[in-house]
C-alpha positions as semicolon CSV with decimal commas, in nm:
position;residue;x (nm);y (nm);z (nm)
1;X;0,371;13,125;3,989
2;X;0,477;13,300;4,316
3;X;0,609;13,158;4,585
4;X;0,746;13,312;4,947
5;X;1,092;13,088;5,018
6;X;1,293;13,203;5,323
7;X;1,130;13,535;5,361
8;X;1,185;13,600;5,002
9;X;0,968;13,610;4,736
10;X;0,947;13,393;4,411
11;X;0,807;13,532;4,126
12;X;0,784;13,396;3,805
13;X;0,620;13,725;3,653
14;X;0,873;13,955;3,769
15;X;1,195;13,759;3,750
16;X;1,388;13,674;3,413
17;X;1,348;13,343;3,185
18;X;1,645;13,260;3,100
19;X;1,543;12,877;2,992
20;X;1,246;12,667;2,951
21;X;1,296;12,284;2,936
22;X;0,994;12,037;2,894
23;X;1,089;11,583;2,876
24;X;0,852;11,581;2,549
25;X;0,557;11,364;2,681
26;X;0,229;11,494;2,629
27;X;0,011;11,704;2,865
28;X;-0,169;11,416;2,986
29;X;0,094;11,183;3,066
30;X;0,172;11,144;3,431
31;X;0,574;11,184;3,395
32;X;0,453;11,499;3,171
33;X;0,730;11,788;3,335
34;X;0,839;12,118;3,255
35;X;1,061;12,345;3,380
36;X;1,217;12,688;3,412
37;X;1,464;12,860;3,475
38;X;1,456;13,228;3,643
39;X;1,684;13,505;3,752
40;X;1,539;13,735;4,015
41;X;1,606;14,124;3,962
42;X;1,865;14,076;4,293
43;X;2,003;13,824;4,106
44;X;1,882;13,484;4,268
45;X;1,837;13,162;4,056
46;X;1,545;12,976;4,055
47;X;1,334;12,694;3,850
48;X;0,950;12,680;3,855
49;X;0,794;12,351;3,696
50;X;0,526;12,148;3,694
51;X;0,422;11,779;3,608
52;X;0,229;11,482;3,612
53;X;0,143;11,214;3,890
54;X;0,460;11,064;3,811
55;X;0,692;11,348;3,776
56;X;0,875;11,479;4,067
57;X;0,616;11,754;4,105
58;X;0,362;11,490;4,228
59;X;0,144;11,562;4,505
60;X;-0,019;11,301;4,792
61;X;-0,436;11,305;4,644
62;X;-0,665;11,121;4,896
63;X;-0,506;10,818;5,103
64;X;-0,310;10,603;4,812
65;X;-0,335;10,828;4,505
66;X;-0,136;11,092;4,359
67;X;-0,208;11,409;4,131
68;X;0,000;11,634;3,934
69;X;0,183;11,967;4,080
70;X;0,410;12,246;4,074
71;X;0,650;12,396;4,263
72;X;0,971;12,663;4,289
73;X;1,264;12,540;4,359
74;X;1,600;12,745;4,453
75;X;1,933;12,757;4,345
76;X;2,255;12,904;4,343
77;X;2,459;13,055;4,027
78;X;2,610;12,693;4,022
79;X;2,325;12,504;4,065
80;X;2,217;12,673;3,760
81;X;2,474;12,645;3,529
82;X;2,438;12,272;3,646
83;X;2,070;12,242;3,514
84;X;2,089;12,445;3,221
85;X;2,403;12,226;3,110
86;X;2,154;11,901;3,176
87;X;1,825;12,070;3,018
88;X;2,003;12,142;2,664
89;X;2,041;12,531;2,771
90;X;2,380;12,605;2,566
91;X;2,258;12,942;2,441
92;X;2,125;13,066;2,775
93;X;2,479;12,919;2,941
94;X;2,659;13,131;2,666
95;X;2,462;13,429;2,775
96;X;2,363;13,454;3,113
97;X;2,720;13,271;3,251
98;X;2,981;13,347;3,029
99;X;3,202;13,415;3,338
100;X;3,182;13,038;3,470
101;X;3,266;12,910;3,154
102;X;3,598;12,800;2,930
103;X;3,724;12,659;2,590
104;X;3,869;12,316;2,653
């Protein structure tokens, strides 16, 4: 997926996975969503995802309906650490942001 943000480009083939994330329904529910989570070689943070008719990645279909999407999304070093810590991404945190992080 590739996406121009900003001036920028948003490229899922180029850029580094650092975590994929998917809420375990099947492929042809409608809250069906997956994400990742990407590191651009300048070092901007992104996810690209997709989903269902029900998942945030829904799109308008015709006058009442809706149909399943995807999209990029940006976000800053925080923002990451933020979605990795609430998509089960403890490795990738331990990797990729070692500096943000502390024993309690």
């Amino acid at each position: 997926m590739k996406k121009v943000i900003e001036g920028k480009v948003y490229n899922t083939e180029t850029a580094t996975l650092i975590h994929e994330w998917d809420n375990g329904m099947y492929g042809s529910d409608f809250k069906r969503c997956e994400e990742s989570l990407y590191r651009t070689a300048k070092g901007a943070y992104f996810t690209a995802g997709s989903g269902g008719p029900m998942s945030k990645y829904a799109v308008p279909v015709g006058s009442n309906g809706h149909g399943g999407g995807e999209g990029i999304e940006i976000l800053t070093k925080k923002e990451a650490l933020a979605w990795l810590e609430s998509h089960g991404g403890d490795d990738a945190i331990e990797e990729h942001f070692s500096d943000m992080i502390e024993d309690a």
